[in-house]
C-alpha positions in Angstrom: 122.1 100.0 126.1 122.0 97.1 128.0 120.6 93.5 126.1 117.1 92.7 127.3 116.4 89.1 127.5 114.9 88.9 124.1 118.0 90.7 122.7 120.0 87.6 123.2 121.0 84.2 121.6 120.8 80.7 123.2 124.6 81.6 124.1 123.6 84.9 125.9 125.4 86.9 123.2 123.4 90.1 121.6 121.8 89.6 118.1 123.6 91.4 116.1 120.6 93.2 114.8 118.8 94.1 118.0 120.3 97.2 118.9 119.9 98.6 115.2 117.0 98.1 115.7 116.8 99.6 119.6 118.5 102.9 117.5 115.5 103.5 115.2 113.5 103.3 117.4 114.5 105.1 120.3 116.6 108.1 118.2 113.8 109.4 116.5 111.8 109.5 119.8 114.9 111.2 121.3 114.2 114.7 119.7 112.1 116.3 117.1 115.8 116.6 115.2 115.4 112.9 114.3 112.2 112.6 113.3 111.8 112.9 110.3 115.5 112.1 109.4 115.7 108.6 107.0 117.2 105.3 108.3 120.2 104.7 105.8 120.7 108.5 107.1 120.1 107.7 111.2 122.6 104.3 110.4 125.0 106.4 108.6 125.5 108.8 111.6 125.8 105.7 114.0 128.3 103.9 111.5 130.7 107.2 111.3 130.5 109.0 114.7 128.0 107.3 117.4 128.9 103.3 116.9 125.7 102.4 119.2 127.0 105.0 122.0 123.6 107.0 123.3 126.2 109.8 124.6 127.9 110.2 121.2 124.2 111.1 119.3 123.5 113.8 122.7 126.6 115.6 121.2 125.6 115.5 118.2 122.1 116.3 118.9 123.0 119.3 120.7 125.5 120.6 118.8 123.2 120.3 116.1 120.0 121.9 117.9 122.6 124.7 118.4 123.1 124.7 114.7 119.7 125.2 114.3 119.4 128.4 117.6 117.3 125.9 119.5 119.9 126.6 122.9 120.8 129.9 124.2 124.0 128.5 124.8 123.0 128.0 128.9 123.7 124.6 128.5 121.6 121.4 127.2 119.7 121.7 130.5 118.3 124.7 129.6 116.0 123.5 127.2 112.2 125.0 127.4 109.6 122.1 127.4 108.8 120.6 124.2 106.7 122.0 121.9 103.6 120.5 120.0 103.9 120.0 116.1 103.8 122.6 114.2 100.1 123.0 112.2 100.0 121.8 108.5 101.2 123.8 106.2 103.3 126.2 108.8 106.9 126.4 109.0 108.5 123.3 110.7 110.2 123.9 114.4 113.5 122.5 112.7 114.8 122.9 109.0 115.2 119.6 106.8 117.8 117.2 107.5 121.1 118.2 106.4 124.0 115.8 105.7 126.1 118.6 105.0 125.7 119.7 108.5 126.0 116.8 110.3 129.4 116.5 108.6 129.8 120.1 110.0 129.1 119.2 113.4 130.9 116.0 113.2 134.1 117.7 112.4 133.5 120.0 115.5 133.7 116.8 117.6 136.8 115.1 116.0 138.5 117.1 113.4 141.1 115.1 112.5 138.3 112.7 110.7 136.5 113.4 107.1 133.1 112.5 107.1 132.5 111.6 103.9 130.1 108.8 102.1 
């Protein structure tokens, strides 16, 4: 993400709280994984694994859509269009947020790291 001009100080550097607050914005908007997933959880993932980088949460995005059978494994192109929200009271399109999987996933991308609080 490149600073906008309201992302930076009188000395042209970045605040230093304008692209957290770029990620939790734009992330849950991103896919329907991240919607309903809490901040402190969204900031975790990016503290741990993405550090700001949007190509670090597409990994982990679609290796957790995989996770959940959203991909036939054609590749992340392959995607169908998205579909509207589910009607109240019927099953969501995505099962609750799951630390215990995003650890999973996370040791698929770098194993030699524990992802732990």
């Amino acid at each position: 993400m490149q600073p906008q001009p309201h992302d930076v100080n009188r000395q042209g550097r970045p605040h230093p709280g304008a692209a957290t607050l770029k990620k939790l914005t734009v992330i849950p908007e991103y896919h329907p994984l991240w919607a309903n997933v809490p901040v402190d959880e969204l900031l975790w993932i990016d503290d741990v694994a993405c550090h700001g980088n949007f190509r670090q949460w597409a990994k982990i995005t679609y290796l957790l859509w995989d996770e959940h059978g959203g991909t036939d494994a054609k590749g992340p192109g392959s995607a169908g269009p998205p579909q509207p929200a589910a009607p109240e009271g019927a099953a969501a399109p995505f099962p609750p947020y799951s630390r215990d999987l995003v650890r999973a996933v996370l040791s698929r991308l770098d194993p030699t790291q524990r992802h732990v609080d």
